[in-house]
N, C-alpha and C positions, 0 to 999 in steps of 0.2 A: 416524379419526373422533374429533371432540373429546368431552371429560368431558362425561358428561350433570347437568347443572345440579341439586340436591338444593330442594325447595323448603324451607320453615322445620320444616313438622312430621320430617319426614326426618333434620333437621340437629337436631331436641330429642331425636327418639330416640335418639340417637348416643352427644347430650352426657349423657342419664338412663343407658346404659349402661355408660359411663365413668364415671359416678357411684354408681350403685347394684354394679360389678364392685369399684370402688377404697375407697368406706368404709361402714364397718360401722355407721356411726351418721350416720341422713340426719335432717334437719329440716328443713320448708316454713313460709317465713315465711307465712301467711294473714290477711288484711287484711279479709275480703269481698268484694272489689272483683272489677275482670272478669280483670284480671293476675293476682293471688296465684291467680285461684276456676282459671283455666287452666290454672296452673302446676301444683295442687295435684289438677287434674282428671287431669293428663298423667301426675302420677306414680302416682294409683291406677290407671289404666287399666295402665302400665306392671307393676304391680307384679301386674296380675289375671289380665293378658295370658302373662305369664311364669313366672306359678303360684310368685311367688317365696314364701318362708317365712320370712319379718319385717313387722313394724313400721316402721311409718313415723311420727315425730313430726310435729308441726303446732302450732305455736306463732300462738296466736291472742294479743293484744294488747286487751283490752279496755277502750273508751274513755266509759264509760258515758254517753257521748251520742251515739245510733248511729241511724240508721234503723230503727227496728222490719223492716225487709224486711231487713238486715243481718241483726241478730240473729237472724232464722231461716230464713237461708241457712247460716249458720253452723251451727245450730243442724240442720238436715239433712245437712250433709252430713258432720259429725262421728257423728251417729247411725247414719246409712245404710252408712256404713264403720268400724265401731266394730271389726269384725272384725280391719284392718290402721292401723288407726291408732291412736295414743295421743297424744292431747288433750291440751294444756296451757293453759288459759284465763287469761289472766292480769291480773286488777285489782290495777291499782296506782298510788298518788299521787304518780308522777312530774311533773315539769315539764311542761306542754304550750304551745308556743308560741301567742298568739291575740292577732288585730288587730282586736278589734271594743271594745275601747277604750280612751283614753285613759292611764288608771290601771291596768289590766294588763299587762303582756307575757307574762305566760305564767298557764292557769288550772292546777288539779289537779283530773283524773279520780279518782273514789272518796274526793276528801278528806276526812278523818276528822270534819273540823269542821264541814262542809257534810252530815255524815249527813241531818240530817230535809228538805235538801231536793235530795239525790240525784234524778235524773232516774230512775234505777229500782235496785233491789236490786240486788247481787252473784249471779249466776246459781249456781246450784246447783255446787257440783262444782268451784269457782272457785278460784285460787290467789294468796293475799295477802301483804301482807307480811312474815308469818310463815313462810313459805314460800321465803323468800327473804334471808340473814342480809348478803347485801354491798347491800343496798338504802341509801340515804340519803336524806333530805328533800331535798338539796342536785342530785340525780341526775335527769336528760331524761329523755324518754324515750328518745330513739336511744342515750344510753348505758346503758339500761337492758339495751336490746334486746342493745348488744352482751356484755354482762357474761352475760347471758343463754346467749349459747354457751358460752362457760367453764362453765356451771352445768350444764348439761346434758348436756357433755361430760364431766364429771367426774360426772355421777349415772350416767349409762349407761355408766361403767367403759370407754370409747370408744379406739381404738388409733387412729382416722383420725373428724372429723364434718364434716359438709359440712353448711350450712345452707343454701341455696334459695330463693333469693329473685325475685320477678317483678317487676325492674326493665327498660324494655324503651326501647331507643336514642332511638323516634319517642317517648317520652311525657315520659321521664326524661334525657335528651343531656346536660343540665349536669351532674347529676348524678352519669350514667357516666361522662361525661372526666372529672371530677375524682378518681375511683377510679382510672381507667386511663392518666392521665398522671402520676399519681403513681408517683416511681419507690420509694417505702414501701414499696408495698404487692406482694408477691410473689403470683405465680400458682404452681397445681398444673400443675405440670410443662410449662408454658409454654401453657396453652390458657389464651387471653384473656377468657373469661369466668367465669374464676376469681379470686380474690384471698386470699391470705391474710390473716387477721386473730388468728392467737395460734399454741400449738405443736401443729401437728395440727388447727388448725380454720381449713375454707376456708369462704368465700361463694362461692354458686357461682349464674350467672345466667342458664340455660338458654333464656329468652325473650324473651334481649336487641335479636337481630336481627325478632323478631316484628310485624308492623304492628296496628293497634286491628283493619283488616278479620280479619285473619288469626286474629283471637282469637276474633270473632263466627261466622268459618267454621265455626272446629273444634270451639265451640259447637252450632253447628246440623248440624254433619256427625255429631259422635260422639252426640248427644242429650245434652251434658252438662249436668247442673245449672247454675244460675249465678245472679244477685242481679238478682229481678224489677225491684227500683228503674232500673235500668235500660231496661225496657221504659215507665215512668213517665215517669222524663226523658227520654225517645226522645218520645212523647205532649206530653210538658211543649214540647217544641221547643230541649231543651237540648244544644248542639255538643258532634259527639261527643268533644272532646279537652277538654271542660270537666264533665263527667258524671262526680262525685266521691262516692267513701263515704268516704274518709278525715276529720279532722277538719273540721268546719264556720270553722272560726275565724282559719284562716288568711287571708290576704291573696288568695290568688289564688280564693279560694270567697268570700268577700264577696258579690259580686252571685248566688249559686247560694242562700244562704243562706235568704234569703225561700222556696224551695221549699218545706222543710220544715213550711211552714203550713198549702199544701197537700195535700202525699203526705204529711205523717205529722202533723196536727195535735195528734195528743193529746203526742209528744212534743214537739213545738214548745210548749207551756201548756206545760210543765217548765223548756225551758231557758230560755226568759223571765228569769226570776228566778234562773238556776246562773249566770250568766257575764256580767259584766257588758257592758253595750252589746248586747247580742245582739237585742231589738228593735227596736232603731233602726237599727242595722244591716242586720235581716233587711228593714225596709221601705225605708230608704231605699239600702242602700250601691249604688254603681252609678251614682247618680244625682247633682244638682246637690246633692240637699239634703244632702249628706256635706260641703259646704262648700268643698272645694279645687278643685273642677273650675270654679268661676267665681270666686276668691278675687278679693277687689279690696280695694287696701290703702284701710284706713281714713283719713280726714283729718287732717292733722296728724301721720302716722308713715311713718315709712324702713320698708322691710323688716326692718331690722336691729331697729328700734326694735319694729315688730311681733311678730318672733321672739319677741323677750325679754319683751316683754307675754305671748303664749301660753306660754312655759316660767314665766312667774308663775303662771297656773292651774293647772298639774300638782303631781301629789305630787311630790314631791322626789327618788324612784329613778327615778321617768319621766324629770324633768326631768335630772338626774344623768347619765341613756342617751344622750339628745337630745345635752348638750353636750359628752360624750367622743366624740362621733360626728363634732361641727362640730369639735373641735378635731382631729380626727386629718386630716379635710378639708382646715380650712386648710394643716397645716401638711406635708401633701402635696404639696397645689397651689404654697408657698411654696419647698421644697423640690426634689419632683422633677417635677412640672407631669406633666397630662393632654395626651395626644395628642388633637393636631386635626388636620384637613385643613388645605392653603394653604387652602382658600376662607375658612374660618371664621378662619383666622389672617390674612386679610385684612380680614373684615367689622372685628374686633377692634380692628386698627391703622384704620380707618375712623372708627372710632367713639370714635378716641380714649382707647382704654382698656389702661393700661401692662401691659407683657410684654415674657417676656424668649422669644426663641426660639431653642431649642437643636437639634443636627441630631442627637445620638446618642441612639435610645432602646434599652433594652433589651426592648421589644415587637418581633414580627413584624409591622410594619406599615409604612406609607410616610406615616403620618400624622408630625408632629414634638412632639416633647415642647415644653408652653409650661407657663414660672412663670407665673404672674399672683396677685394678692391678689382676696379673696372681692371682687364687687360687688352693691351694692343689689339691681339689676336688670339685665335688658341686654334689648331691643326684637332680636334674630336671631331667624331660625324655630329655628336651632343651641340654643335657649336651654337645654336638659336638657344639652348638654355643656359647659355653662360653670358654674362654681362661683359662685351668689347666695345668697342670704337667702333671697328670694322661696322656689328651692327647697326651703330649710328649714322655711320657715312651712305649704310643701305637706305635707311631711313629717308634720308635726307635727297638720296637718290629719286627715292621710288615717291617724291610727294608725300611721304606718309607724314601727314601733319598729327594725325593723334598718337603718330610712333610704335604702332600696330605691333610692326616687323621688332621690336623691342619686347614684347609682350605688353605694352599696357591695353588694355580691354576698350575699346571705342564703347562698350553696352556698359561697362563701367561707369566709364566718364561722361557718357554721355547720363545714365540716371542717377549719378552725381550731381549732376545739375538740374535732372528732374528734380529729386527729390528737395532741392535747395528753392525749384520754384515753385513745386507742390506746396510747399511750407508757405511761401508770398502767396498762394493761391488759396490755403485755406484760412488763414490772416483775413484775405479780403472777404472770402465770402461767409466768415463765420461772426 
């Protein structure tokens, strides 16, 4: 008879007993969302189930622009387990990345200079910068968070900490391969949803193989708590793989953003005036009136020529981002060329437009590396894989500060610079 098949919750109990046997200091990253609120459900149930005799940490991230249904989900289910948990609520004016406009790339939660028009107080019982001495002005928030384990490793005097995070394959995929195909980064003792990140502290990702159903199940099966907003955006008619508590201001919340008008208006009047563009964004993004989705070049200009007209209106670090972006573009494309199909590398030579085509790429693919220089424009359906202007001016349209609409990889560049302050981060603690 073959192995009987373990379904997901079976294979989390496994991973929580391997975890709660092996270190002595656990921590759950908690977000409010439906992933962290499961994750963080599975280990109190685990922990009540097995009549263990510790604490469990829960490191909450506070972003002081949150959904009111957030902040007291939060706010219950730290109360209701106060017994086995110890709370660490943490404001703090880190970097926060946001694309609602122009003249930001990134705003700060809690900034000190923005006190009188905070979207609400610092909750009671909260932990600041004072709280915290390796903090900088200069510091993200992901690198916050991860500095974060060192800190709490080192306060709870820890022989072994696992931090806990509900990152899960169907939701996050770019994200986990770029952890899991990195050969950096070492697992606890060869179980793949582990990683090490310093000496003695892993992440570890118990709900990685989890689906979104699987998470609503074992919501409705166990009776667990979980973030009403949710049963909102179900109502609202919002897909369930776009139904976000995390920050509003990102790019792929754009068109989600307008909700907040209606399931939480009184915080929507707040952030109005915190973060710039966030009006106009919350009415229009999604739509034509965001300006790229029907762009049509003005009379009398090239693309090229328009580009430089729109990096004339920007502040100057905007415009500064824009052109280290184009220039690393070109001189990619001039250099080591984008893989196309023949077909596309046919339309190309069709059209009269110079390339060079090489047969060796170092990608897994059967496409072929082509040089070519940036063009104005190009009339292909192909036209997002060929390097123009036009795409730039999209760019520049759509706020896309990391140049997305380009193809550069946000998950790229953003563990780019993970890995630059993994490196400061195992420096310090080694």
């Amino acid at each position: 008879m073959g192995e009987v098949q373990k379904n997901v919750y079976e294979l989390a109990q496994e991973r929580l007993h391997i975890i709660f046997k092996e270190f002595d200091n656990i921590c759950v990253s908690f977000s409010g969302g439906k992933d962290s609120g499961v994750l963080l459900n599975l280990c109190i149930d685990y922990i009540r189930r097995n009549n263990l005799k510790r604490k469990l940490s829960v490191y909450h991230m506070d972003y002081e622009i949150q959904y009111s249904m957030t902040i007291d989900y939060v706010d219950r289910i730290l109360e209701a387990n106060k017994d086995i948990l110890d709370g660490y609520r943490v404001c703090i004016p880190f970097r926060v990345a946001t694309c609602t406009s122009m003249y930001q790339s990134f705003w700060r939660p809690w900034d000190p200079e923005m006190r009188d028009i905070w979207v609400r107080n610092i909750p009671e019982g909260s932990m600041t910068v004072e709280n915290f001495p390796f903090y900088t002005d200069a510091m993200w928030d992901y690198e916050f968070q991860m500095r974060f384990a060192q800190w709490i490793h080192n306060k709870k005097d820890a022989v072994r900490t696992c931090c806990l995070i509900g990152i899960r394959t169907q939701e996050s995929f770019n994200r986990w391969r770029c952890i899991y195909m990195s050969r950096k980064f070492q697992m606890y003792h060869k179980y793949k949803w582990t990683s090490k990140v310093g000496n003695d502290i892993y992440n570890a990702y118990p709900i990685y193989d989890w689906k979104t159903t699987d998470v609503w199940t074992a919501n409705g099966k166990f009776q667990w708590d979980y973030n009403v907003l949710y049963d909102l955006y179900y109502r609202a008619g919002v897909n369930l793989e776009r139904q976000r508590v995390a920050s509003p201001f990102i790019n792929e919340a754009q068109e989600s953003l307008q909700l907040y008008r209606v399931l939480d208006p009184n915080t929507w009047g707040k952030m109005v005036g915190r973060v710039n563009g966030v009006n106009f964004t919350g009415m229009y993004g999604g739509t034509h009136a965001m300006g790229w989705q029907s762009v049509k070049l003005p009379e009398g200009y090239t693309w090229r020529e328009f580009m430089y007209f729109l990096l004339s209106t920007l502040p100057e670090r905007a415009r500064k981002n824009y052109l280290r972006k184009l220039s690393v573009s070109v001189n990619f494309w001039r250099t080591k060329g984008g893989c196309l199909s023949d077909a596309t590398i046919q339309k190309l030579i069709d059209a009269k437009v110079p390339i060079i085509v090489m047969d060796n790429s170092n990608y897994k693919t059967l496409k072929k590396p082509v040089r070519m220089e940036y063009q104005d424009d190009i009339d292909i359906p192909e036209f997002k894989e060929i390097p123009t202007y036009k795409r730039m001016c999209v760019c520049i349209l759509k706020n896309d500060h990391a140049c997305k609409y380009m193809g550069f990889s946000p998950t790229k560049e953003e563990m780019s610079k993970r890995s630059q302050i993994m490196e400061q981060y195992r420096i310090i603690v080694s």
